[in-house]
C-alpha positions in Angstrom: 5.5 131.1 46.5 2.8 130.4 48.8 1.3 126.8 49.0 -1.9 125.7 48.3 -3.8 123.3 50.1 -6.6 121.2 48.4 -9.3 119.1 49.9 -10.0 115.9 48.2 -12.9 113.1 49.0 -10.2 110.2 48.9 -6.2 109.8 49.5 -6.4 108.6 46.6 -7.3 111.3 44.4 -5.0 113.2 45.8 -2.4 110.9 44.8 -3.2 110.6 41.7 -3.7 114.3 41.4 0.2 114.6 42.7 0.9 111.9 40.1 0.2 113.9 37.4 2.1 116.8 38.3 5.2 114.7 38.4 5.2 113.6 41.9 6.5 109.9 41.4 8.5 109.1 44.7 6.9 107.5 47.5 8.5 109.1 50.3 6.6 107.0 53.0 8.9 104.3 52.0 12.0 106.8 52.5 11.1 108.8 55.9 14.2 108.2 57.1 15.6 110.9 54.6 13.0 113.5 55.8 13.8 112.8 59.4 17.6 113.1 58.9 17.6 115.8 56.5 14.6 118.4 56.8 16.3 121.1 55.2 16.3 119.0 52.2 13.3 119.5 51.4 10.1 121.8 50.6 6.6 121.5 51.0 5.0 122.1 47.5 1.5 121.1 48.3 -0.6 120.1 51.0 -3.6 118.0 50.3 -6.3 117.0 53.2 -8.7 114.2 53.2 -11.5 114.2 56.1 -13.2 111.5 57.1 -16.8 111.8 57.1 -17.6 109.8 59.9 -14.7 109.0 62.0 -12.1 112.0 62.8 -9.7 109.3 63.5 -9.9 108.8 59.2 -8.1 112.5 58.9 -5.3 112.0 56.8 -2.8 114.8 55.1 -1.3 114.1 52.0 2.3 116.2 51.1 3.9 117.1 47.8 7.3 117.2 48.1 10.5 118.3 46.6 14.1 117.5 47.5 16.9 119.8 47.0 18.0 117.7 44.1 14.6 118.4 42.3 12.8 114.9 43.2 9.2 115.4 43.7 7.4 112.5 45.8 4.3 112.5 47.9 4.0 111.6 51.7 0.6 110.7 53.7 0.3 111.2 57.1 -2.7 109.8 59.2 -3.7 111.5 62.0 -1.3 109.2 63.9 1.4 109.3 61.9 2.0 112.6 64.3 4.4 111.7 66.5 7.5 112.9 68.0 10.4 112.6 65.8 8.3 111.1 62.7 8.6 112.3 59.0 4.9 113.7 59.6 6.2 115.9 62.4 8.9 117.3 60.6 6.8 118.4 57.6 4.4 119.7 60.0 7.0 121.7 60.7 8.1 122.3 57.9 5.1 123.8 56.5 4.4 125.8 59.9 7.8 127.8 59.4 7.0 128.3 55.7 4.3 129.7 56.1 5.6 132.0 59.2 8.4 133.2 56.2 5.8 133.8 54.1 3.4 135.9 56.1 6.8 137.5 57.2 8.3 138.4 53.8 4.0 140.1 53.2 4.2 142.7 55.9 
C-alpha cells in the first residue's frame, strides 16, 4: 500500500483530518515507544504543513499505526529532527517504506 502525503494550510487541519479517520492517540506524548520500538509501527500517512513565510514553520504531521492496531498522530517540526528522536525514526521509517515499495514495483 503506498502512502499518501497531503498538504494542509494548518497542523491543525491535518489533525483534525487524522481525527476523523480514527487516529485518536497522541503519540508526541508517547515517543519513547517509537524510539524503543520502530518495528512496531507503520507510517499510514504523511501530512506536510509549510510555512509561508518562515521555513523554520515547516512542520510534518504522521498517521500512525502500532502493531496492535492503535492509530495516533505524531508532529514533527523541522527541529524535532534530531539524532535519536521519534521524528528521526519515522523519517526513517517512511524512507525504507518507500525503498520496499518502489522495490516490490520493478
Amino acid at each position: 500500500m503506498e502512502r499518501q502525503m497531503y498538504h494542509y494550510a494548518t497542523v491543525s487541519k491535518a489533525l483534525e483530518e487524522l481525527t476523523e479517520k480514527g487516529y485518536s492517540v497522541d503519540y508526541n506524548l508517547q515517543e519513547d515507544k517509537i524510539i524503543n520500538s520502530p518495528a512496531d509501527f507503520t507510517i499510514e500517512e504523511i501530512y506536510r504543513y509549510e510555512g509561508e513565510t518562515d521555513p523554520g514553520d515547516e512542520a510534518t504531521v504522521f498517521g500512525i499505526k502500532s502493531s496492535t492496531g492503535e492509530k495516533g498522530t505524531f508532529v514533527a517540526g523541522m527541529n524535532a529532527y534530531t539524532e535519536n528522536s521519534a521524528a528521526q525514526v519515522l523519517n526513517e521509517l517512511f524512507i525504507k517504506g518507500r525503498q520496499e515499495y518502489n522495490a516490490s514495483k520493478e
